[in-house]
C-alpha positions as a Markdown table, in Angstrom:
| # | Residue | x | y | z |
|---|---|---|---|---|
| 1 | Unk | 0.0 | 0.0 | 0.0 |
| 2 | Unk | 1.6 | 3.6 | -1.0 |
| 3 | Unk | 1.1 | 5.8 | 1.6 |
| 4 | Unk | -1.0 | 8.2 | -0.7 |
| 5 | Unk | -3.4 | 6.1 | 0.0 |
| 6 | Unk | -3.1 | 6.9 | 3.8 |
| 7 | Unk | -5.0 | 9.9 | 4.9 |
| 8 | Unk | -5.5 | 11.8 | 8.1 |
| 9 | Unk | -7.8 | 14.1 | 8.6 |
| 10 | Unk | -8.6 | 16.0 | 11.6 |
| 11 | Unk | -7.3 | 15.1 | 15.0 |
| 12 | Unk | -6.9 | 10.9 | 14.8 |
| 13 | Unk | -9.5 | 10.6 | 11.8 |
| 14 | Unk | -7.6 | 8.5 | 9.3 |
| 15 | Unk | -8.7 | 7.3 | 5.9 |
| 16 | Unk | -6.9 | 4.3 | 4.0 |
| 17 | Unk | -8.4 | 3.9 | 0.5 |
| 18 | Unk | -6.8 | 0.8 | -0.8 |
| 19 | Unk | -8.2 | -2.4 | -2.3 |
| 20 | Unk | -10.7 | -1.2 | 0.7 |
| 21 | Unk | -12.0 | 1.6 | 2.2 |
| 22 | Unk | -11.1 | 1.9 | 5.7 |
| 23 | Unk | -11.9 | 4.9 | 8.1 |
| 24 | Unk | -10.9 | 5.0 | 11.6 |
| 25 | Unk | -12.5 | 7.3 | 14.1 |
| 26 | Unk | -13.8 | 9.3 | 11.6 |
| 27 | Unk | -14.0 | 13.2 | 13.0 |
| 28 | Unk | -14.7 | 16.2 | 11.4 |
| 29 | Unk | -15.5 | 14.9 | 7.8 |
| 30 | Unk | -15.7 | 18.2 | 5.6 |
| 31 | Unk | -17.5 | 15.4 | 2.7 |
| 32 | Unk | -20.5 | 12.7 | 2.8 |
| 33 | Unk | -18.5 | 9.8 | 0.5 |
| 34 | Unk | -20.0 | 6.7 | 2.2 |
| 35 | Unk | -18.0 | 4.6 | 0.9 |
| 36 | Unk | -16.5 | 2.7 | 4.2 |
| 37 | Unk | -15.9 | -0.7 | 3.6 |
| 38 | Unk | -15.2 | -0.9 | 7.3 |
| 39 | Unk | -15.1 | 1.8 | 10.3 |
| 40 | Unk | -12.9 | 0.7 | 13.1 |
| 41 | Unk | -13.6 | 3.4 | 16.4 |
| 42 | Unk | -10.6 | 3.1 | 18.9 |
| 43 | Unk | -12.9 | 4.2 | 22.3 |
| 44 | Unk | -15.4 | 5.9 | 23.3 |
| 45 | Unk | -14.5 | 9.5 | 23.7 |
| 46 | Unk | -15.9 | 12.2 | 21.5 |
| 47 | Unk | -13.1 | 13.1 | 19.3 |
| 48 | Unk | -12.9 | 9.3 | 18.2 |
| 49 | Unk | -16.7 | 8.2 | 18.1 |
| 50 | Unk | -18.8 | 11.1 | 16.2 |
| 51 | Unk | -21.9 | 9.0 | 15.0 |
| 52 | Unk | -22.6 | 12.6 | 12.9 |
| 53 | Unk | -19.3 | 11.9 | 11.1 |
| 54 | Unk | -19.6 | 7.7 | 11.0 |
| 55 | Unk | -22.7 | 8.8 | 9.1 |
| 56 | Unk | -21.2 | 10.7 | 6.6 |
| 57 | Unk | -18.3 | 7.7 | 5.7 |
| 58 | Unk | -20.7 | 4.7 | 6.1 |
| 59 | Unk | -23.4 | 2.9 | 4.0 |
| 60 | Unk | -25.9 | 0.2 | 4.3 |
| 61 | Unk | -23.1 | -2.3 | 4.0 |
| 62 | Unk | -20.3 | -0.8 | 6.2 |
| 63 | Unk | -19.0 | -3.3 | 8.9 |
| 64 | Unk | -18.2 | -1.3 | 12.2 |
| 65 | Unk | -15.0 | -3.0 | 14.3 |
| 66 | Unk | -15.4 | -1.4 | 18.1 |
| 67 | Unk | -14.0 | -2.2 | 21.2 |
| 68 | Unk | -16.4 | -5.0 | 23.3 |
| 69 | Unk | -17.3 | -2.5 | 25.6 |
| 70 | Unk | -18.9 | -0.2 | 23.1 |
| 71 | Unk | -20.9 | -2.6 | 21.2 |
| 72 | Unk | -24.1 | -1.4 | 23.3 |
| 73 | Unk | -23.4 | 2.3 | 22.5 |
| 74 | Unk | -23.1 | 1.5 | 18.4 |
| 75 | Unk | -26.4 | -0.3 | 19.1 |
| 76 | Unk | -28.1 | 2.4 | 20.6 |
| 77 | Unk | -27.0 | 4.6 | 18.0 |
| 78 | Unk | -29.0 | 2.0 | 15.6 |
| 79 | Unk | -26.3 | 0.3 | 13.9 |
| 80 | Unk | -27.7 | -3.0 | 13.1 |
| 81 | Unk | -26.3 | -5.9 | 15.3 |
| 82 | Unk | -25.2 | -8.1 | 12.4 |
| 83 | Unk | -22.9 | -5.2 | 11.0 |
| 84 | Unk | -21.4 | -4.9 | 14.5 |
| 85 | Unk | -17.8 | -6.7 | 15.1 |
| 86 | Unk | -16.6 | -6.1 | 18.8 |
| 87 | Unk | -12.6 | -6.9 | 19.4 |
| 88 | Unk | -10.8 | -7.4 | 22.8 |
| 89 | Unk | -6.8 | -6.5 | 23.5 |
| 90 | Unk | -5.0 | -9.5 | 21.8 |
| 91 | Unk | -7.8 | -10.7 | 19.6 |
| 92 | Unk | -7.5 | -11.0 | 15.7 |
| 93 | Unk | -10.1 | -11.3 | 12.8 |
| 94 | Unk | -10.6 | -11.4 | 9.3 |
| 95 | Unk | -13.5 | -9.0 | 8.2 |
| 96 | Unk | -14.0 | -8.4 | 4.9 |
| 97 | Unk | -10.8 | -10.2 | 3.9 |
| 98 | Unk | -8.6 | -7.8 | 6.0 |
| 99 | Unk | -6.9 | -9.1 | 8.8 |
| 100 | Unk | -7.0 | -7.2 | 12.0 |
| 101 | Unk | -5.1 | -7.0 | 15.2 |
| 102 | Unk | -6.7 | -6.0 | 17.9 |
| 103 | Unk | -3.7 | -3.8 | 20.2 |
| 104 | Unk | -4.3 | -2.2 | 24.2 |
| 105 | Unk | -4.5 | 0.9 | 24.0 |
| 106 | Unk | -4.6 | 2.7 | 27.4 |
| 107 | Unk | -2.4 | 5.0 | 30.1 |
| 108 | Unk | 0.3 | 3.8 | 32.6 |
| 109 | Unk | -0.7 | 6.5 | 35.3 |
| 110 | Unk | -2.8 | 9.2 | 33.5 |
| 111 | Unk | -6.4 | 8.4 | 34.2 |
| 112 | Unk | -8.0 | 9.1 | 30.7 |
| 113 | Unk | -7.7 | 5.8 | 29.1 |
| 114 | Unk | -7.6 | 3.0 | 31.7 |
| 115 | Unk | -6.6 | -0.3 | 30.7 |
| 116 | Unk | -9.3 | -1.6 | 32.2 |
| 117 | Unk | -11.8 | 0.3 | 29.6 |
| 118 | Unk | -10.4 | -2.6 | 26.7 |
| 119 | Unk | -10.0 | 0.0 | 24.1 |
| 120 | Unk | -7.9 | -0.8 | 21.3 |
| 121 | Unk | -5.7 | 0.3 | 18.3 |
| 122 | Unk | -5.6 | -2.1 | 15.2 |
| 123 | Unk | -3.2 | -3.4 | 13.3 |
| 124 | Unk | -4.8 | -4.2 | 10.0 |
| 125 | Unk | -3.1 | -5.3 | 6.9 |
| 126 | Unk | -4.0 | -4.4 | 3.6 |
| 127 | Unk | -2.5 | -4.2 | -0.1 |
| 128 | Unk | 0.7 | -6.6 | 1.4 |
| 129 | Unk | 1.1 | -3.7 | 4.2 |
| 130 | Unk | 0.6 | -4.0 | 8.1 |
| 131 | Unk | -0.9 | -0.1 | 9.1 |
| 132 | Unk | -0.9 | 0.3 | 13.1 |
| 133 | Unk | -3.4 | 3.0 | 13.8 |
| 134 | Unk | -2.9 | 3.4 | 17.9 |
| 135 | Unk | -5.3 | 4.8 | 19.0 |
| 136 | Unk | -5.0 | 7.0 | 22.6 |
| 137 | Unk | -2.1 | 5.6 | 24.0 |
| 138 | Unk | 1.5 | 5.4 | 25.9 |
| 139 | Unk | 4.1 | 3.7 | 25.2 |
| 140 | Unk | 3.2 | 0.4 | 26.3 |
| 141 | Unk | 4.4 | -3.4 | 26.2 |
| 142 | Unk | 1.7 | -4.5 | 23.3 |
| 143 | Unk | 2.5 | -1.2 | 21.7 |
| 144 | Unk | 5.7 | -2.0 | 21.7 |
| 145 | Unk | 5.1 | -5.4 | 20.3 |
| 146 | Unk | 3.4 | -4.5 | 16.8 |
| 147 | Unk | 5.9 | -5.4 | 13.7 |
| 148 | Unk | 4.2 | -2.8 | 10.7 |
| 149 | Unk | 5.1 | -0.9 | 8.0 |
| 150 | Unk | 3.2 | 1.9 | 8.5 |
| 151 | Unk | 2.3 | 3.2 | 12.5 |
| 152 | Unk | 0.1 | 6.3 | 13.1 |
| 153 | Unk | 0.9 | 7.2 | 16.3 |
| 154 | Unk | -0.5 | 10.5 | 18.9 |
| 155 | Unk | 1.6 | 12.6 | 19.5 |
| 156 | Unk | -0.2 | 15.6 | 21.3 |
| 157 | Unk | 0.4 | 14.8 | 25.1 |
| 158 | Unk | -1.7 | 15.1 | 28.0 |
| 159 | Unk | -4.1 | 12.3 | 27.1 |
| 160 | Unk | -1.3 | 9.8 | 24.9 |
| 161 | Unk | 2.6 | 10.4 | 24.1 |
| 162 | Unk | 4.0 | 13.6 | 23.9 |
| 163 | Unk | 6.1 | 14.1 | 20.9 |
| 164 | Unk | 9.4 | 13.2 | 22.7 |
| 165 | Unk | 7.4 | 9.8 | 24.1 |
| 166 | Unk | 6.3 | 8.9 | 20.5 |
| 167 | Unk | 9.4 | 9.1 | 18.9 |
| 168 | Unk | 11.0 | 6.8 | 21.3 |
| 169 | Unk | 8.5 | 4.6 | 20.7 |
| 170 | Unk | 8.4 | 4.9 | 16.9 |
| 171 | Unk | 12.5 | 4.5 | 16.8 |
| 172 | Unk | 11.8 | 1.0 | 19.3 |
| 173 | Unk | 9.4 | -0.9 | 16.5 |
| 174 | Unk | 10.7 | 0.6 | 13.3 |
| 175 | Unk | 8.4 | 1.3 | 11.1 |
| 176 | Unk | 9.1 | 2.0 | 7.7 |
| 177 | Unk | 7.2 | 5.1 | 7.8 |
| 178 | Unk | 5.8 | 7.2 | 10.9 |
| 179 | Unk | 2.6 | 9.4 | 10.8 |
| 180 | Unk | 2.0 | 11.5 | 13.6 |
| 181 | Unk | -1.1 | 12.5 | 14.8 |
| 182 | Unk | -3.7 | 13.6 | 17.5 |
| 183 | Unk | -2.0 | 17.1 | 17.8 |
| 184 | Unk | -3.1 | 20.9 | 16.9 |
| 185 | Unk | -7.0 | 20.4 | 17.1 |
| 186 | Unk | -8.0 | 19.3 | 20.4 |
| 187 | Unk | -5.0 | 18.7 | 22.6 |
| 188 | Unk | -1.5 | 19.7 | 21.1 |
| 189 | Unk | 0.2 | 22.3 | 18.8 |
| 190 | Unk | 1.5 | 22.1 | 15.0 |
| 191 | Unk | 4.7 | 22.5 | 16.3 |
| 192 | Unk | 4.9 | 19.4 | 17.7 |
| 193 | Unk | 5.0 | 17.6 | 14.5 |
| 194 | Unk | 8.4 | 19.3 | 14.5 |
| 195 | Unk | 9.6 | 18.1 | 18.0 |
| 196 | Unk | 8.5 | 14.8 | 16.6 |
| 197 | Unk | 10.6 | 14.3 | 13.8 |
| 198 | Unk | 13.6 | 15.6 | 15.3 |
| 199 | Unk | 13.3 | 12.7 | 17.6 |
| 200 | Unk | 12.8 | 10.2 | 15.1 |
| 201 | Unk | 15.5 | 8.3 | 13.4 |
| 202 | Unk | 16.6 | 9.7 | 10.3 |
| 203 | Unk | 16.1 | 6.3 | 8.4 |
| 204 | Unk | 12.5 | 6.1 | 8.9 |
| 205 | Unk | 10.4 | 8.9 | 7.1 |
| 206 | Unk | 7.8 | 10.9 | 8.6 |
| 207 | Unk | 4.4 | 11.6 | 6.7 |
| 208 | Unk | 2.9 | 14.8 | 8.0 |
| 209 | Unk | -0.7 | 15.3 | 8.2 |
| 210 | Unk | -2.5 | 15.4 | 4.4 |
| 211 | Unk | -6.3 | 16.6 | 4.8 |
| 212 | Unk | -8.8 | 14.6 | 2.7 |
């Protein structure tokens, strides 16, 4: 997969059109394309799960991939139970002939994203390439376990990594590239796309944010 086909939109709203369309907590759609193959949503908080913006990517066929926990909150925001795959830390799938990681995502100390919550990030790969989309994260053990091509990692602080934290973790599993993201909207500035790749090995290539 060439990462053209990788887009990020605002905050942690990314968009892989590929042999399929993926979105993952789609936020902030400027367009109503509904043409998600699949939606994955990483947890619960607003700036990840927007049904106003799920609406605008999906169709009658989408397939929705959501931490266990949330399956009775995509129900009650009548998505239809047989379109609805939940996922567990550890767990892996084929839906729609991509195959998906399921990846902790969570805080050590900071008490935004407990570990308890089981949200997730996903490794999915498609087109011959593994894509880790984190999610809201540190730098954890199963983070630090993923082998992918392509990792889009947060960057921003306060709830996930700080810039500094993210490159440290992106130089660990060595990618072949590194996208940063959840920065300069909601928590974070521009800048820190900056701090980032000064931190990050010169060998592996960073993809700033492109805006679909």
């Amino acid at each position: 997969m060439n990462i053209s086909c990788l887009v990020v939109n605002e905050q942690s709203s990314i968009r892989i059109n590929a042999s399929r369309v993926l979105y993952f907590d789609p936020f902030d759609l400027k367009d109503e394309q509904h043409d998600a193959d699949i939606v994955f949503i990483t947890h619960e908080h607003y700036d990840h799960f927007s049904p106003k913006d799920i609406e605008k990517a999906a169709n009658d066929k989408t397939i929705y991939i959501v931490p266990r926990s949330m399956k009775n909150t995509m129900l009650k925001n009548k998505i239809n139970n047989d379109q609805i795959y939940p996922m567990v830390p550890g767990q892996t799938a084929l839906v729609s002939g991509i195959p998906i990681q399921a990846v902790a995502a969570y805080n050590h100390s900071k008490p935004f994203h407990p570990k308890s919550n089981g949200w997730l990030g996903y490794v999915v790969t498609i087109d011959e390439s593994r894509v880790y989309i984190c999610g809201d994260t540190d730098d954890t053990p199963e983070a630090r376990s993923v082998k992918c091509d392509i990792v889009c990692v947060p960057i921003g602080g306060t709830y996930t990594m700080d810039a500094k934290q993210a490159a440290d973790f992106v130089n660990y599993i060595k990618p072949r590239i590194a996208v940063p993201v959840h920065y300069g909207t909601v928590v974070g500035k521009p800048s820190d796309a900056d701090a980032f790749e000064k931190c990050v090995y010169n060998h592996i290539p960073v993809c700033r944010k492109l805006f679909f």
